[in-house]
C-alpha positions in Angstrom: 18.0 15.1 -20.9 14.7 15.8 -22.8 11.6 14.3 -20.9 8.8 13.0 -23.0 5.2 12.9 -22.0 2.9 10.3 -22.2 1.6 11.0 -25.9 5.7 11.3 -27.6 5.9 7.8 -25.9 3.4 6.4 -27.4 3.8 8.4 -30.6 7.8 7.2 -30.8 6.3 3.6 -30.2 4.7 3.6 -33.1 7.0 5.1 -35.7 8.5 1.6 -36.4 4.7 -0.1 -37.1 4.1 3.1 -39.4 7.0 2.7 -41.2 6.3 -1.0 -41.5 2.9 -0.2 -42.7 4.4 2.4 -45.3 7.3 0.5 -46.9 4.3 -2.3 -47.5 1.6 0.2 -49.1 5.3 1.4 -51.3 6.2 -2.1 -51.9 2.7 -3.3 -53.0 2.4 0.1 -55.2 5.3 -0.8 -57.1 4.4 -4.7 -57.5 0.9 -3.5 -58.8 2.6 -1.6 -61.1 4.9 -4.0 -62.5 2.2 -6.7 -62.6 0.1 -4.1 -64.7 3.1 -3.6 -67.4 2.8 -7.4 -68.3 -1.2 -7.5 -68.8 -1.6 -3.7 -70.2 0.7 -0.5 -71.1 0.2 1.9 -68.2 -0.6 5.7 -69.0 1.4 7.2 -66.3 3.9 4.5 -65.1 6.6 7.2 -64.5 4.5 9.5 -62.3 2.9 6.6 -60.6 7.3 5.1 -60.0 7.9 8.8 -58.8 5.4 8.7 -56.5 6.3 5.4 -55.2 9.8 6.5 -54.4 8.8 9.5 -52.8 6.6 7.9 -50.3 9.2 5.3 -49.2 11.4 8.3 -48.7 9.2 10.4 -47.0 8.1 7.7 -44.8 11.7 7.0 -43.8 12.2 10.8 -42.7 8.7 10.3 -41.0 10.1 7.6 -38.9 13.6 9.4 -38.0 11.5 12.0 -37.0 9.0 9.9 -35.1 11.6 8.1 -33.2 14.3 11.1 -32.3 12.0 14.1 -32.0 8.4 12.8 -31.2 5.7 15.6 -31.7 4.0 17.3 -28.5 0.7 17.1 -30.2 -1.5 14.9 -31.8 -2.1 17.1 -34.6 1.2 17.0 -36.3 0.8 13.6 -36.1 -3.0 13.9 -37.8 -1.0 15.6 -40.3 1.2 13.3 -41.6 -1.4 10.8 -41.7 -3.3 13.1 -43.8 -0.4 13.2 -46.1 -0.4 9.5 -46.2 -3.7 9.8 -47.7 -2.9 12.5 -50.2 0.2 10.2 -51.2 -2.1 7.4 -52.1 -4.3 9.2 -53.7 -2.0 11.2 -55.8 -0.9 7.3 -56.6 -4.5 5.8 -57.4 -5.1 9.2 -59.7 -2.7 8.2 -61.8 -3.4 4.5 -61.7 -7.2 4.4 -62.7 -8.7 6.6 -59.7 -11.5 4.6 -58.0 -11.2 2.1 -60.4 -8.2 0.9 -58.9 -9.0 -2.0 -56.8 -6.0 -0.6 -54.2 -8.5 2.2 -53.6 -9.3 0.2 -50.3 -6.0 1.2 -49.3 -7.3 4.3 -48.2 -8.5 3.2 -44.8 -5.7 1.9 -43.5 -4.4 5.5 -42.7 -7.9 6.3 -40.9 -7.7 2.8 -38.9 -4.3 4.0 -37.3 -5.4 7.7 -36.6 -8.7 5.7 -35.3 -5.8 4.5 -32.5 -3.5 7.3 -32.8 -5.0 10.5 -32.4 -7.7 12.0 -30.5 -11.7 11.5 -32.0 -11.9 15.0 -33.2 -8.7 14.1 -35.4 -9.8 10.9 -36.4 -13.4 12.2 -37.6 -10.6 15.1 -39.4 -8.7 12.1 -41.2 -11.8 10.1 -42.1 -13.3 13.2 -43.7 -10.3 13.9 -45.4 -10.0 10.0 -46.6 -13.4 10.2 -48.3 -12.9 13.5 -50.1 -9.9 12.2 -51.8 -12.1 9.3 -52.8 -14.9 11.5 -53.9 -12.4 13.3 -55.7 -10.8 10.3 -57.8 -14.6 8.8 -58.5 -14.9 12.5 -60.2 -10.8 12.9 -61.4 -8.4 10.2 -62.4 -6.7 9.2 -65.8 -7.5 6.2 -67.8 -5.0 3.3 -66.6 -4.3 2.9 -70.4 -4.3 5.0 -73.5 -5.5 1.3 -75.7 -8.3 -0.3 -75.0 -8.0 -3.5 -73.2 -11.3 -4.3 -71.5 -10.7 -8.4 -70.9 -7.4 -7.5 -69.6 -8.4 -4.5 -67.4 -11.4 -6.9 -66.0 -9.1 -10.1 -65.2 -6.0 -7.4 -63.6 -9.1 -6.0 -61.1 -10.8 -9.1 -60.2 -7.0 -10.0 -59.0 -6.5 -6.8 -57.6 -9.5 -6.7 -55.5 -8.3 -10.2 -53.6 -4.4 -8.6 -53.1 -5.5 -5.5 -51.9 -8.3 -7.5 -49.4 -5.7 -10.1 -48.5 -3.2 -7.7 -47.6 -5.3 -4.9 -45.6 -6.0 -7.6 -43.7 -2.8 -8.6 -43.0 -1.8 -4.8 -42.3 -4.5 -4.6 -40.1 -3.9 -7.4 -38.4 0.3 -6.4 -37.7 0.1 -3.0 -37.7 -3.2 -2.2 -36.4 -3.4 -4.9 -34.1 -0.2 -4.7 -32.4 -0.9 -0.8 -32.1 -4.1 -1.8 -29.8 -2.5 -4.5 -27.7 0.0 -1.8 -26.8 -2.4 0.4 -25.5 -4.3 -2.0 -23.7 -1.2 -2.5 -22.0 -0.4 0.9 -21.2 -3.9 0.8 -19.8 -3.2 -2.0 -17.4 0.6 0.0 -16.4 -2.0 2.9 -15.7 -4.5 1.2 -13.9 -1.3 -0.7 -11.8 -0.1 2.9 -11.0 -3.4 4.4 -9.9 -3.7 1.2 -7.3 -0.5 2.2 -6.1 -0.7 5.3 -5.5 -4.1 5.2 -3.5 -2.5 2.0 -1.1 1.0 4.9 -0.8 -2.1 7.7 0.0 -3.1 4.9 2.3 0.3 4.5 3.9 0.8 8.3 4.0 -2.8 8.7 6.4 -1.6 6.4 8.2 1.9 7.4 8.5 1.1 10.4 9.8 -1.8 9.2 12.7 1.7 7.3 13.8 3.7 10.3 13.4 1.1 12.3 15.5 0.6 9.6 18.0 4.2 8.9 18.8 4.5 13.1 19.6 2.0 12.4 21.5 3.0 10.0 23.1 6.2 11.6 24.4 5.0 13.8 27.2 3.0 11.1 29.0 5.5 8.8 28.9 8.5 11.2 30.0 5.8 11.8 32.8 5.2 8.6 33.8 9.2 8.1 34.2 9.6 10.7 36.3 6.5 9.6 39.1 8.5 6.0 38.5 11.1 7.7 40.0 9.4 10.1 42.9 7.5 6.5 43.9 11.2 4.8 44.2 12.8 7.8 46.1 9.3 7.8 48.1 9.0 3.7 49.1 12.7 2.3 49.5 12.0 -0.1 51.9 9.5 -2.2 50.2 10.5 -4.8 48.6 7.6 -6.1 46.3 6.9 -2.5 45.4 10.7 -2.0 44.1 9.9 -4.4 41.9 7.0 -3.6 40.3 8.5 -0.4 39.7 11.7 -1.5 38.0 9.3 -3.4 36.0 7.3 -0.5 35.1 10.7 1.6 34.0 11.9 -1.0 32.0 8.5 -1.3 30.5 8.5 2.9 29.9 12.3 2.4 28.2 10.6 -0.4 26.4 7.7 2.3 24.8 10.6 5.1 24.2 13.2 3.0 22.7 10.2 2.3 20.0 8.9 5.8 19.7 12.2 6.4 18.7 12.8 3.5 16.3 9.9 4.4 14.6 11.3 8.1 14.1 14.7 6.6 12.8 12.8 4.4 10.7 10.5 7.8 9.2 13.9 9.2 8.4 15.6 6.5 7.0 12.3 5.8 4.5 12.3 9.3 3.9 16.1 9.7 2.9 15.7 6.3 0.8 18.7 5.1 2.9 19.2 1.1 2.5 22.4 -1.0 3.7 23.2 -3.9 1.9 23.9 -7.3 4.3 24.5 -10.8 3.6 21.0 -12.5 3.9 22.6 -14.4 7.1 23.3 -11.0 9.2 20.4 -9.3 8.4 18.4 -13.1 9.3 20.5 -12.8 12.6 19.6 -9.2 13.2 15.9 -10.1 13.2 16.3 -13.0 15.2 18.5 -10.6 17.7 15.2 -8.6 18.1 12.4 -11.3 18.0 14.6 -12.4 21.3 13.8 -9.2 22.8 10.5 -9.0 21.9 9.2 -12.3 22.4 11.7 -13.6 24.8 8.9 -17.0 25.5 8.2 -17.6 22.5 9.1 -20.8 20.5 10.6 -19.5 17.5 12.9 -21.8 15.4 15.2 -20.5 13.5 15.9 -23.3 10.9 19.8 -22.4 9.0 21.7 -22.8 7.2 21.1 -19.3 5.6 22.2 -17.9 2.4 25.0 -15.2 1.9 23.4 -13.5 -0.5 23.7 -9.8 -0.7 20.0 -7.7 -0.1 19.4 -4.4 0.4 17.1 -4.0 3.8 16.3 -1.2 6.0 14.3 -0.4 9.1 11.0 -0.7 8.0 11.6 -3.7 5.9 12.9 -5.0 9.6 9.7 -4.3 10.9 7.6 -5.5 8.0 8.9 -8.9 8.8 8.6 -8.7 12.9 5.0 -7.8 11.9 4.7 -11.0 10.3 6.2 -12.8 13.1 4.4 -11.1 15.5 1.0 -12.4 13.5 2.5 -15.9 13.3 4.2 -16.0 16.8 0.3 -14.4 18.0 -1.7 -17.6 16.2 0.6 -20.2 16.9 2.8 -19.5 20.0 3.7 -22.9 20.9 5.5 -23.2 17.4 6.9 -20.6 14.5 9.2 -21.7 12.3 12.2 -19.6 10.4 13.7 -20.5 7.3 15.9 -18.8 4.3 17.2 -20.0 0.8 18.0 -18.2 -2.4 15.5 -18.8 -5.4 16.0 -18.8 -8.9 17.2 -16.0 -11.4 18.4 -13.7 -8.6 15.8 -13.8 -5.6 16.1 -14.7 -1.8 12.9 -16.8 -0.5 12.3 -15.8 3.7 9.7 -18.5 4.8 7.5 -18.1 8.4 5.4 -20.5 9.3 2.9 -21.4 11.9 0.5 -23.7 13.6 -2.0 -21.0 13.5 -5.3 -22.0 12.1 -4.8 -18.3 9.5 -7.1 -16.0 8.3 -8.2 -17.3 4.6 -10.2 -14.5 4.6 -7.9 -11.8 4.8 -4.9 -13.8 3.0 -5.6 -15.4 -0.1 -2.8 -15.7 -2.8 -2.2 -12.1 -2.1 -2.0 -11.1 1.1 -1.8 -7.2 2.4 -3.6 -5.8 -0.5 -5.8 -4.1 1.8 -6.2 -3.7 5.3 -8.1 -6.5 7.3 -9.9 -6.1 10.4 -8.5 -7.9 13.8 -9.6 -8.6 17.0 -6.5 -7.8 18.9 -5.0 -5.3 17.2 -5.7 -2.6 14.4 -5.5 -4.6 11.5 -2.9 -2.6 9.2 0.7 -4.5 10.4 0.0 -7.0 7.7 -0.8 -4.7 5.0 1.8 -2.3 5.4 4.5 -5.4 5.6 3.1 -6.1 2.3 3.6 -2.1 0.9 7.0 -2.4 2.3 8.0 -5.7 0.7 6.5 -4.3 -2.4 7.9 -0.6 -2.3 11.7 -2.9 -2.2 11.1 -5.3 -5.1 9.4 -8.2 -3.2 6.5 -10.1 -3.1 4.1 -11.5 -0.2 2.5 -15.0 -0.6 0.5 -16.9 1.6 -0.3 -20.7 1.6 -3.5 -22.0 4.5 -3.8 -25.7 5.0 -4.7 -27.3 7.6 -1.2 -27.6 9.2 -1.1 -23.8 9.8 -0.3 -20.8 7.4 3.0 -20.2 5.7 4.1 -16.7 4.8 7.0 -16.7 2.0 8.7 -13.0 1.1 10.6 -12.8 -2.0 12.8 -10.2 -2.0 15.2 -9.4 -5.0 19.4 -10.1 -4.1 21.7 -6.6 -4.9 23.8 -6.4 -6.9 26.5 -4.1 -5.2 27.7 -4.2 -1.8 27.1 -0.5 -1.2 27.0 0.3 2.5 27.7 -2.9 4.0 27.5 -3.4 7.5 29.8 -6.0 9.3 28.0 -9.6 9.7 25.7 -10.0 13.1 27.1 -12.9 15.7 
């Protein structure tokens, strides 16, 4: 497979508005000329009809080549608009020179290399435009061998208004939709350099967690022994026992999540998703905001859907995040519900009694990372990269009942790698 860079992109895009813009220029050429033949007897009609035919073929050959082998460099492509404007003027030299009220058709070529190509080839091309019509204000050939002034003056006061009317219109087709296309690869390149700073964002961090857990490991395998030594040490009290079976199953607690979040490092790292009905992987979470938050008040409102979606560990924990946030403002009350939207996408709603953080949520919550009071601020923005890195979005609606979360997440289309349903 040949890989194209940025500029053969761009440069295949716009084969099919050049050829457009050619076939017009050939097409008004030869309408000129067959309005001329009624009014006046043309000079060189069978040169100027050559060189007609000629352009429309070499502008379809241009555009096969455009659109199957785009050049690497701008250059060729300054080239063949160059070419253009040898084309036409070989055209107006043999249709009156500057006398020609199509002479104006001589910028439409520079306006596109204007878009097209770098300045320095642009500057190239408009130099090149004006010493072709420098050249036809010194050398052309009469229109007409007979002398026809009241003709000739009526056929270029019409000429004038075709050629204005349709430059404009080129302009406006060719030259226009050439711009709005780049402005919009602008905004896809300004989308991509935001994403990759909030991913640079998720790396640091990713890697402070990475560093932590390790960290982590030897004072916690510590702690689990002295748990033990104090057991073996005190076995007759009682209220001592307890508090240390409370403190071991606290320290299994923080190990069983130093080593979720490794599993969850390597699954994001592999790519690895499962696909589950939206109903088990709903139960699944449920399963673990039990565990988590065993007095909680969470209500988990069914019926769910059975749609497919592809989830993994961290899209798991994107949305505990989000119930830890809402089961932390609201405690007494948090609220569960699932349905599948329109044109392919499941809807998970959370919401709260919490009095929210209009601040730090807006329409688009997660963009960047908030500061908090209890914690360290980043849960809700890297739920938002993880929602966003699968497909989905992250809305937020504040009023003054509490704050409502909504994920959209896209539903598969395969069942690859599905996992049997959750009870």
């Amino acid at each position: 497979m040949e890989w194209l860079t940025h500029s053969q992109t761009g440069f295949q895009q716009a084969a099919r508005y050049l050829l457009g813009m050619r076939l017009t220029l050939v097409a008004l050429q030869l309408i000129t000329v067959a309005v001329a033949e009624t009014m006046v007897s043309l000079a060189h009609r069978a040169e100027a009809l050559i060189l007609c035919l000629t352009y429309a073929v070499l502008a379809t050959l241009g555009w096969l080549w455009l659109t199957r082998r785009p050049p690497r460099s701008s250059v060729t492509v300054s080239l063949a608009l160059t070419v253009d404007l040898l084309l036409i003027g070989a055209w107006l030299y043999f249709t009156g020179g500057y006398t020609n009220p199509l002479v104006s058709l001589l910028l439409l070529p520079i306006a596109v290399a204007i878009i097209l190509v770098p300045l320095g080839h642009s500057i190239v091309v408009t130099i090149a435009g004006v010493a072709i019509y420098t050249s036809l204000v010194l050398w052309h050939t009469p229109l007409t061998h007979e002398h026809h002034s009241a003709n000739l003056a009526q056929l270029h006061l019409v000429g004038m208004w075709v050629t204005f009317a349709i430059t404009a219109v080129i302009l406006l087709l060719v030259v226009g939709a050439l711009s709005r296309r780049l402005r919009l690869q602008q905004s896809q390149l300004a989308q991509i350099r935001e994403t990759r700073l909030r991913d640079e964002q998720i790396i640091a961090l990713g890697l402070s967690a990475a560093a932590v857990a390790h960290r982590l490991g030897t004072p916690l395998n510590t702690l689990a022994l002295l748990v033990e030594e104090m057991k073996s040490a005190a076995p007759g009290s009682h209220s001592l026992g307890e508090d240390l079976r409370l403190m071991e199953d606290q320290l299994s607690l923080c190990s069983g999540h130093l080593q979720q979040l490794t599993s969850a490092a390597v699954q994001a790292k592999t790519a690895q998703l499962e696909t589950l009905p939206a109903q088990s992987w709903i139960m699944r979470l449920r399963e673990s905001a039990t565990l988590l938050w065993p007095g909680a008040t969470i209500e988990w409102q069914p019926p769910f859907p059975d749609c497919p979606v592809a989830v993994d560990a961290t899209l798991d924990q994107a949305l505990l995040n989000l119930l830890a946030n809402a089961v932390k403002a609201s405690p007494s009350w948090v609220a569960i519900s699932a349905c599948e939207g329109a044109e392919g996408w499941l809807e998970v709603i959370v919401e709260d009694h919490g009095d929210g953080l209009e601040s730090a949520l807006g329409d688009a919550p997660g963009e960047q990372v908030v500061s908090s009071e209890s914690g360290l601020g980043v849960g809700l923005f890297l739920s938002n990269a993880t929602i966003q890195r699968l497909g989905g979005t992250l809305k937020a609606r504040v009023t003054a009942q509490g704050t409502t979360m909504i994920i959209t997440l896209p539903i598969a289309t395969g069942n690859s790698n599905h996992k049997g349903d959750y009870a």
